[in-house]
N, C-alpha and C positions, 0 to 999 in steps of 0.2 A: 829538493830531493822529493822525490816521486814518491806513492805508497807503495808502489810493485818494488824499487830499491831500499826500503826498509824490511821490507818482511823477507825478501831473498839477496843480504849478501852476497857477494862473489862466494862460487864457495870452489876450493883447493882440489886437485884432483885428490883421493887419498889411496890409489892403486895406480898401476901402470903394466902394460900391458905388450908381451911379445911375440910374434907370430912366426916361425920359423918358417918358412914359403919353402923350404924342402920336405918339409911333415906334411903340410896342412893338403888337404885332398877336395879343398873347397865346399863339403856337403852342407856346410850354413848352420849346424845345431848349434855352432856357438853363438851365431848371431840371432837365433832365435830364443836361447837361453839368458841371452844378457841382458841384464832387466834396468838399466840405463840406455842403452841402446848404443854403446860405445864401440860397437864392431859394423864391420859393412864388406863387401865382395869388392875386392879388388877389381880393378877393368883390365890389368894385364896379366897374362900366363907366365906361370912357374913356367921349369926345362920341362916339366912332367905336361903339359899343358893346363894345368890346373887354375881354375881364378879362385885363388887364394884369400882367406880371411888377414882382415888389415885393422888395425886400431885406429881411431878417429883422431885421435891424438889429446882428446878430451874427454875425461866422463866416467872416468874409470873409478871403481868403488873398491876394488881390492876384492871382491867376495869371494872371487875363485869359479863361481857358477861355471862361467866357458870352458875352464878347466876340467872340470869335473865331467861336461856335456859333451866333452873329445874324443870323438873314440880314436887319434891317433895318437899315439904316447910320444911326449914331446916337440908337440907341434905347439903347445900354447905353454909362455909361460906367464905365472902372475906375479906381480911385485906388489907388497904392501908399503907406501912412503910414511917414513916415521914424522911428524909432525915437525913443525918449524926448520925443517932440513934446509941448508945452505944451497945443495944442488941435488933435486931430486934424486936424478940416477946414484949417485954418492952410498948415497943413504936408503936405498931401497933394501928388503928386506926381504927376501926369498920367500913367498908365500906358498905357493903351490909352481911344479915344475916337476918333469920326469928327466 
């Protein structure tokens, strides 16, 4: 075992993170908000033509920050995962959502 695998465990997502591609208008403040960097610009257009914010599928912290940096109401929603959960979505926990 290597010293870079002792000092940084795997570590759990402990948020999760949803993107509604009919809200989202592409303008990137989520993805510049997010202080994991767990957002990034889609390369395909919504019906609206829009390149839509997409979650990485890893890295998510639950904070809400993207949430909060949204100006469209219900384009992002967050989920906080409660600990030792069997299956993450199951057990997610409504954090922030409009």
């Amino acid at each position: 075992m290597t010293v870079a695998e002792k000092t940084s465990p795997e570590k759990r997502d402990r948020g999760l993170l949803r993107v509604d591609v009919n809200e989202c208008k592409g303008c990137g403040l989520c993805i510049e908000a997010c202080p994991p960097k767990a957002i990034h610009l889609s390369e395909r257009l919504n019906h609206y033509g829009y390149r839509t914010a997409t979650y990485n599928g890893t890295g998510c912290t639950g904070c809400g920050i993207c949430f909060m940096a949204c100006p469209e109401p219900g384009a992002i929603t967050v989920l906080r995962l409660r600990r030792g959960a069997a299956t993450q979505q199951e057990e997610a926990l409504a954090c922030a959502s409009n």
